[in-house]
N, C-alpha and C positions, 0 to 999 in steps of 0.2 A: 746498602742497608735494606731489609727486608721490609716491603709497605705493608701497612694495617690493611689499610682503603687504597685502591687506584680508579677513577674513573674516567671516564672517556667517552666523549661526544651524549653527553646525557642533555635530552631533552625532557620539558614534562610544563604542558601546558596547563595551569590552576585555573583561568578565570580569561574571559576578554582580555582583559587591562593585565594580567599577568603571568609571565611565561619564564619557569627554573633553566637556565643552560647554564651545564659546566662543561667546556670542551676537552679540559684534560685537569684530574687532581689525583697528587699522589701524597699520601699519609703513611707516614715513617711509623714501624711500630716499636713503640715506648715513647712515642709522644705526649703533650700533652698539649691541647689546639683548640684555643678559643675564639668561637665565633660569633663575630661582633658584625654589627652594623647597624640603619635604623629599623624600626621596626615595620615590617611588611617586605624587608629585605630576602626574606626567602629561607632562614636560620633553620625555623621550626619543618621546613618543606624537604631541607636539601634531608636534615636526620630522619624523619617520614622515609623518603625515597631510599634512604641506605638500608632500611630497616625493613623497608616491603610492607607499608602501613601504606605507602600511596605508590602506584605503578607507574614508570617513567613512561611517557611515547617511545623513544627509540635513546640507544648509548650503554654503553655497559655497567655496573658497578662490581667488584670484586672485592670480598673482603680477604683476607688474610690467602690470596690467589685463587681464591674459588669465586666463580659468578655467583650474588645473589640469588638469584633467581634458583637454583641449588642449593647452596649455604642455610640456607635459614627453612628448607626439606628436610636437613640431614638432621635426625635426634642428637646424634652424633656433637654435634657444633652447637646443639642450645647453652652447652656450658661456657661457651667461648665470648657471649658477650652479654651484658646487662645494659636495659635502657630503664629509664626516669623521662618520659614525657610528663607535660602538664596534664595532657589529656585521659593520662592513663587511671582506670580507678578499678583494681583489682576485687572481684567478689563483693561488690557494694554490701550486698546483705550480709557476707559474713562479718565476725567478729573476727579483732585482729588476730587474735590467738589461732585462729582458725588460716588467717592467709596464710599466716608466717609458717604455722604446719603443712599448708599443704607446700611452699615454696621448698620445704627442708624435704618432702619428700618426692618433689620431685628433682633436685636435685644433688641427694641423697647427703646432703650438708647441713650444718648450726653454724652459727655463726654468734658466739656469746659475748666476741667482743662489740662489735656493732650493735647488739639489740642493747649491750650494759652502756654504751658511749652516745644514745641517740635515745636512751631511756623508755624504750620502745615495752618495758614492763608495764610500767605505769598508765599506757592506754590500752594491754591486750584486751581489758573484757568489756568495751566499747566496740561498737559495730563500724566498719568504716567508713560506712557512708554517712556516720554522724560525727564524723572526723571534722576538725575545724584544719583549715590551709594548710596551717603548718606542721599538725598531727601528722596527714595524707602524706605532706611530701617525707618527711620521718620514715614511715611508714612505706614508701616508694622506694628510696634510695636503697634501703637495707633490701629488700627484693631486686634491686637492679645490682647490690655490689657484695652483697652475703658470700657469694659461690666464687669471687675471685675471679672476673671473668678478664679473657685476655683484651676486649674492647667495651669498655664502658662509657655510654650514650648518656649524657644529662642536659636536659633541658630546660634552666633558669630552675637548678639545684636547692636555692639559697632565700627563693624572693618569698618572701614573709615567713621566713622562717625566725624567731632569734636568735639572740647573739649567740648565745652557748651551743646551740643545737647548727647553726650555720659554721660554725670554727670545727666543729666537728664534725660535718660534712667532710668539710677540706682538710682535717688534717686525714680522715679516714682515703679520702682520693687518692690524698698524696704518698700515705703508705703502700695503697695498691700500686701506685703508680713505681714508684722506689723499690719495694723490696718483692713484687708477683709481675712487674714490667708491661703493667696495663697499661694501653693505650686511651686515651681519655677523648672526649670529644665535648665539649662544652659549651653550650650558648647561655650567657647571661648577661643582664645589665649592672651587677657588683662588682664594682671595684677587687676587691679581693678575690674573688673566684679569677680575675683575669688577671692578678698577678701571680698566680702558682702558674702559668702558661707557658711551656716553652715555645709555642710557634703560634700565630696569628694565623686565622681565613676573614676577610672582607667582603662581605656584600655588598652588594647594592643593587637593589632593581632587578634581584636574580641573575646578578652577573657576581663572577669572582672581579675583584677591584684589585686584593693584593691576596698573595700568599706567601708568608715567610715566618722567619723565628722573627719571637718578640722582640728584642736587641735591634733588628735590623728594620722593624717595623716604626720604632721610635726614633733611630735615626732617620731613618728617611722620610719621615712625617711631619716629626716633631721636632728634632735637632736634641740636643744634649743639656741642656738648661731649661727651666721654670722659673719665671719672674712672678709673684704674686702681689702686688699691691692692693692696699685699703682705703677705703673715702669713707666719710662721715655721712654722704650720700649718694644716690646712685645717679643724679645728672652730673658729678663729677665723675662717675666712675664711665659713663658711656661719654665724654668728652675726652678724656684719657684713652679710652680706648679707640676710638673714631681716628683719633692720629697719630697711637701709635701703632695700629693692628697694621699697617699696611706699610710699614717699612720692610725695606726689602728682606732683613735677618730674622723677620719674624715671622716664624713657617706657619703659627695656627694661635689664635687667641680665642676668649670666650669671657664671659660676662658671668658673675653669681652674686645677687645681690649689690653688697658693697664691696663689691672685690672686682679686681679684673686679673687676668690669666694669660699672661703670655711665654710662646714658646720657642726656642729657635738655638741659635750660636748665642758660645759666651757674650762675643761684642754687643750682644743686647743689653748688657745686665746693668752699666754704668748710667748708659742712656738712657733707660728706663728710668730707675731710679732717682735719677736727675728731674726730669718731665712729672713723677711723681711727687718728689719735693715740693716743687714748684706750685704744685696743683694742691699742696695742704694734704697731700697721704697721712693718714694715721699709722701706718705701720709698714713693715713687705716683708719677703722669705722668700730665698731664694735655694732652687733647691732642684733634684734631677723631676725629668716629668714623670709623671703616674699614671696608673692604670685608669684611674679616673678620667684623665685628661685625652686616653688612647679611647677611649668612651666616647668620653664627648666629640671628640673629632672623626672618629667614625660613623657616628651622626648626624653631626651636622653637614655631612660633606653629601647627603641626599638630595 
């Protein structure tokens, strides 16, 4: 299968205390690949560095078999990817009506579904740098996915966006992605951005931890079941979990509020259950793990 991205022995020193290595990644194109980890893990670094917004020390990266370092010279190739960083704030001083014009001609596109699905009428004759968060990223994505590019770059897509305006991001992803076979590259901490994801990247500490499809990410992390039990308080619910997080079928647990979270093989689900009886639960649900849960554990494992 043909890669998006391949990279190879990339170095790129940020800070004293922090240094990006990827020794070798290969990104299938028509994927969809979100990248999770905690935060300071390197997410927003590694997309920088594929983009030529920050310069590696030494290692290659290729996009669609051309070296960066070329790739993003060629006029040629501007149409082939769109990015949404957080950082990006296109023509502050102008009005939106003005970005979105000059976007269409430079590359030589409208795009009437996206501005009508993301309602991007209703703020044209506002300037954008008087944009409130979720205006801007509005506002962003239709510039990073207007033109149908073959690799589209989003960087925490969704965070403070609404409900309406966030479901519409993704469903717009997911048609680029389905029916133009854009390759997606994703970091974010919503749950639902990481369940349109066919394949996982993990950080940590600027290292790759894992890379795989989502499927084989949650088996091997999480196991195939979700125990959720309830307490009327939370020293029951950190008493329950104290004894049951460390059984041996139980690959990862966590705590919220008056809840606890455990994850692993079916043989968990009775014995839980039971321990939770016992302990006065007000309720449980039992049920496969989530994207939430693939959150949280690639998290906390920092």
């Amino acid at each position: 299968m043909r890669s998006a991205i391949e990279i190879e022995s990339l170095q790129l020193k940020v800070s004293n205390n922090f240094r990006l290595e990827v020794p070798k990644l290969s990104i299938a194109a028509g994927a969809v690949v979100g990248i999770i980890g905690p935060n300071g893990a390197g997410k927003t670094t590694l997309l920088e560095t594929m983009i030529g917004v920050r310069a590696a020390d030494c290692g290659c990266i290729r996009i669609f078999g051309e070296s960066t370092e070329f790739f993003h010279r060629n006029p040629k190739h501007r149409r082939m990817y769109g990015v949404h960083l957080q950082s990006f704030a296109p023509g502050i001083g102008l009005f939106v009506s003005e970005v979105i014009e000059l976007h269409g001609r430079a590359f030589q596109i409208d795009n009437p579904k996206i501005l009508a699905e993301l309602d991007i009428g209703s703020i044209q004759r506002k300037r954008y740098m008087n944009l409130s968060r979720g205006q801007r990223l509005r506002v962003n994505f239709y510039l990073a996915a207007a033109h149908c590019p073959k690799l589209l770059i989003l960087d925490e897509p969704t965070a403070g966006l609404d409900s309406r305006y966030s479901r519409a991001v993704r469903r717009l992803a997911r048609e680029l992605n389905s029916l133009e076979g854009t390759t997606i590259l994703c970091v974010s901490h919503v749950p639902a951005d990481i369940n349109l994801c066919t394949d996982l990247l993990w950080l940590r500490n600027g290292q790759i931890v894992a890379s795989m499809s989502s499927s084989d990410y949650i088996a091997r992390f999480l196991g195939s079941v979700r125990v959720e039990v309830m307490f009327e308080n939370t020293d029951t619910v950190q008493a329950v979990f104290e004894d049951v997080s460390t059984w041996r079928d139980v690959k990862f647990a966590y705590t919220r509020r008056n809840r606890a979270i455990f994850l692993g093989e079916p043989t968990i689900c009775q014995s839980i259950l039971s321990v939770a009886k016992n302990f006065g639960a007000t309720g449980h649900n039992v049920s496969l793990p989530r994207s939430a849960d693939v959150l949280e554990f690639s998290a906390a494992e920092a």
